[in-house]
C-alpha positions as CSV (number, residue, x, y, z in Angstrom):
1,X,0.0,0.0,0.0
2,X,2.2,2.9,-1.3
3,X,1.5,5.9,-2.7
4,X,-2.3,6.1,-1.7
5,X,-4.8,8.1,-3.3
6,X,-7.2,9.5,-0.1
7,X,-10.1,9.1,0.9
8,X,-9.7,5.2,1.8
9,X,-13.3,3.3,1.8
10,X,-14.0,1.0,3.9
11,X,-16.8,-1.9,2.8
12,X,-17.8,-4.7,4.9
13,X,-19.2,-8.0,3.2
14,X,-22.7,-8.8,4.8
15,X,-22.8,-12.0,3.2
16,X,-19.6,-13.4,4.2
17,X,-19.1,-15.1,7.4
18,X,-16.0,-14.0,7.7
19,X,-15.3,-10.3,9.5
20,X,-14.1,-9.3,5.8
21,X,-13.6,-6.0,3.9
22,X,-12.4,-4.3,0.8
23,X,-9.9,-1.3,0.7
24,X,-10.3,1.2,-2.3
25,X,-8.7,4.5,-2.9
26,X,-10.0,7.5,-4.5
27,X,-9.9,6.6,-7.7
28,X,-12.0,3.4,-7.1
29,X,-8.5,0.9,-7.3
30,X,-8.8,-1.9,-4.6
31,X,-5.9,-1.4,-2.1
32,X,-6.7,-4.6,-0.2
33,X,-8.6,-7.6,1.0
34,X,-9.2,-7.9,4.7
35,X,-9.7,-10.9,6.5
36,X,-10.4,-12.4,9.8
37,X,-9.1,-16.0,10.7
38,X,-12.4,-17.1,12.3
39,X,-12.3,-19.2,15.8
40,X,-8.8,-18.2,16.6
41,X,-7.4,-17.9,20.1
42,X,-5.4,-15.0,19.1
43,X,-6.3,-12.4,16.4
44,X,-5.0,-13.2,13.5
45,X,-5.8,-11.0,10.1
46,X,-4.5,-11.3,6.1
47,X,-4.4,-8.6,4.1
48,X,-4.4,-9.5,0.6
49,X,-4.0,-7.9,-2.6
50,X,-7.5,-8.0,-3.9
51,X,-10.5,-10.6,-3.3
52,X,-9.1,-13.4,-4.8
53,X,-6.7,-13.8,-2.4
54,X,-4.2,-14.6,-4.3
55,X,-1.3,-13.1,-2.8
56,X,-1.3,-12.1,1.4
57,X,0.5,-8.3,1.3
58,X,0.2,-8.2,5.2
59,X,-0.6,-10.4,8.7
60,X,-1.5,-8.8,11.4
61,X,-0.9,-10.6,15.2
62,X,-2.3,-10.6,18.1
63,X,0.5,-11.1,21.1
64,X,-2.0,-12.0,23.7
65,X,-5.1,-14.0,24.1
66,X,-8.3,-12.1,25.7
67,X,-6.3,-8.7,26.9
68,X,-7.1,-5.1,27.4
69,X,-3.9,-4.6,26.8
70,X,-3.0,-6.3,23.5
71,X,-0.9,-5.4,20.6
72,X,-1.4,-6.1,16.6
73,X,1.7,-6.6,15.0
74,X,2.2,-5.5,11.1
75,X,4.2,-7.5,9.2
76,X,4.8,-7.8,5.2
77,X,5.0,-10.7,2.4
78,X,8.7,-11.2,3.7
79,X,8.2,-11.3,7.3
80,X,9.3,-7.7,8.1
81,X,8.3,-6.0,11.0
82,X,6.7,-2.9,10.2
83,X,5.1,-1.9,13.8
84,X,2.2,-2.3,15.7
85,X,-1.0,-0.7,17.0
86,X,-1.4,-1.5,20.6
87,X,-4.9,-0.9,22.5
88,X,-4.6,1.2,25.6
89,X,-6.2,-0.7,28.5
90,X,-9.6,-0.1,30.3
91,X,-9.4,3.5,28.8
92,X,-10.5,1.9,25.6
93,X,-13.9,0.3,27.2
94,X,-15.2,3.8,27.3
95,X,-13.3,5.3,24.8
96,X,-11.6,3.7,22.6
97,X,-7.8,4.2,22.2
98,X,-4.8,2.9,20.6
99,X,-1.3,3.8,19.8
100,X,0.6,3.5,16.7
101,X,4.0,2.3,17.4
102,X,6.5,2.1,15.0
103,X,9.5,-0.6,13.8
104,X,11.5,0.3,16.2
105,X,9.3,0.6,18.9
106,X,9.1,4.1,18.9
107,X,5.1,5.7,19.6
108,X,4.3,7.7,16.3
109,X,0.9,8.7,16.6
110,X,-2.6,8.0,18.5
111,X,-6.2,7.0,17.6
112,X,-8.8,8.5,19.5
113,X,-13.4,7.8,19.2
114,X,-14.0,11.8,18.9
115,X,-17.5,11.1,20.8
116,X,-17.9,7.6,22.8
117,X,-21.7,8.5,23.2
118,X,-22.5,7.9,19.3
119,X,-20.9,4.5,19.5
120,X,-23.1,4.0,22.2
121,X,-26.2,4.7,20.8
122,X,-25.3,3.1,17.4
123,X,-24.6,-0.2,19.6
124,X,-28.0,0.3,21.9
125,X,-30.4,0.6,19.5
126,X,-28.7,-1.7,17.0
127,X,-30.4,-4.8,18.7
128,X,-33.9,-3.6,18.3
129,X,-35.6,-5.3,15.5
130,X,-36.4,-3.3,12.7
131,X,-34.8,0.3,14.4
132,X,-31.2,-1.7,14.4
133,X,-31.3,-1.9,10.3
134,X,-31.7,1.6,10.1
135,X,-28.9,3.0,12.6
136,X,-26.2,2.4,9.9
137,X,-28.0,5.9,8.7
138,X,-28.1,8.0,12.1
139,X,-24.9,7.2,14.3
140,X,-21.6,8.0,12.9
141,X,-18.6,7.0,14.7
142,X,-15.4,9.2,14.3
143,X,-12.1,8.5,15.0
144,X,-9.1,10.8,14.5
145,X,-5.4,9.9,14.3
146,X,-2.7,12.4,16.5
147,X,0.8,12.9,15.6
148,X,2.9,13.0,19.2
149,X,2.2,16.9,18.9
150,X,-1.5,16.6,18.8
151,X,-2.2,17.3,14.9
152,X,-4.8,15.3,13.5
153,X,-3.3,13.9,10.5
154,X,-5.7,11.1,9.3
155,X,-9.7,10.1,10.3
156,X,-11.8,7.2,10.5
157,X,-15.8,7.8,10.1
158,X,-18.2,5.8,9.5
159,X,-20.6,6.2,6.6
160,X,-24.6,6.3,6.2
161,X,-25.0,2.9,4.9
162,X,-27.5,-0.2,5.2
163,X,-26.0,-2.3,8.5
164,X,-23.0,0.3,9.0
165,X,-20.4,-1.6,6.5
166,X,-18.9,1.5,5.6
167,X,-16.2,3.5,6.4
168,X,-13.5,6.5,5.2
169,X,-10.4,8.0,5.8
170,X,-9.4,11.0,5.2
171,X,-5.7,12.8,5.4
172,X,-6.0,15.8,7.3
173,X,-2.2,16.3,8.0
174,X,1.0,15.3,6.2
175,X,3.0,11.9,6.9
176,X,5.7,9.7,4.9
177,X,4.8,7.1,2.9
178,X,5.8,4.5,5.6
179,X,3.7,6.3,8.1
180,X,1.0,5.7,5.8
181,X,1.0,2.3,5.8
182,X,1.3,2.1,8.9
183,X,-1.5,3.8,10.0
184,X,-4.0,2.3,7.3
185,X,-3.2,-1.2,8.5
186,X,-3.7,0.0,12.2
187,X,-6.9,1.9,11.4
188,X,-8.3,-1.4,9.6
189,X,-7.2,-3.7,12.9
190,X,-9.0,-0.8,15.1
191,X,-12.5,-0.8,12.9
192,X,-12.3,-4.8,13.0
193,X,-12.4,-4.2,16.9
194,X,-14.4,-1.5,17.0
195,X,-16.8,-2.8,14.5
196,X,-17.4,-6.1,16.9
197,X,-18.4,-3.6,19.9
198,X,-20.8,-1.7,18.3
């Protein structure tokens, strides 16, 4: 994933049973194929090159079972570490927050919900019948990514759609290429989480 064209969307697969998505950038061009290993003790995700899985760009790791505290390691085709996005504790049951960490283990940037009371009442009033297919059009989730100096550089929100299976980001802020990466791969792990809690 280099050189991408912003906005990013976002689109879940209803009729999968997998916790799948595809990446597209601006122009339409499939970035990646997202996908959950199902019934796994530890989290395990492939990102492939486009839905026919033929080729897996990316894995991303769990390195705990069932923790508040776990981290998602990136790695590429060759086994290369390329960072993690670690969630931050029983901060993120409220509101949720991660950290982007780099290859060399240094913290590069933070995800943050903007307001923990839409998730909320996208999650509430998702299990009533009838009411929960419409909320995918009246609660929006937002999610900003912070350099270590507080500039929002990227955002995750969700989009009006049937079942909320869509989502954008946007660039707000300048970042290298590798940063880029980087934080698209840690913005997909954090909507696969997110996504399961409401």
């Amino acid at each position: 994933m280099k050189s991408i064209q912003f906005p990013v969307s976002l689109k879940f697969h209803i009729s999968s049973i997998s916790n799948d998505f595809t990446a597209t950038d601006a122009m339409g061009n499939t970035l990646a194929y997202v996908r959950q290993k199902m019934f796994k003790f530890k989290e395990e995700i492939q990102v492939f090159n486009d839905k026919s899985r033929s080729k897996v760009n990316y894995t991303i790791n769990a390195d705990k079972w069932l923790d508040f505290n776990t981290a998602y390691a990136f790695k590429d085709e060759n086994g290369n570490n390329l960072g993690k996005v670690a969630r931050k504790g029983w901060k993120s049951l409220w509101k949720a927050s991660y950290q982007i960490i780099d290859q060399h283990n240094n913290l590069q940037f933070t995800i943050s919900e903007a307001n923990p009371w839409s998730k909320i009442a996208d999650s509430l009033l998702g299990e009533i019948p009838v009411l929960g297919l419409l909320t995918g059009y009246m609660f929006h989730p937002k999610y900003k990514v912070e350099d270590v100096n507080f500039r929002t550089v990227a955002i995750l929100k969700k989009i009006p759609s049937m079942f909320g299976r869509r989502f954008e980001i946007t660039k707000e802020g300048s970042f290298d290429e590798d940063d880029s990466e980087r934080i698209i791969l840690s913005l997909m792990m954090m909507v696969l989480l997110e996504r399961r809690r409401g």
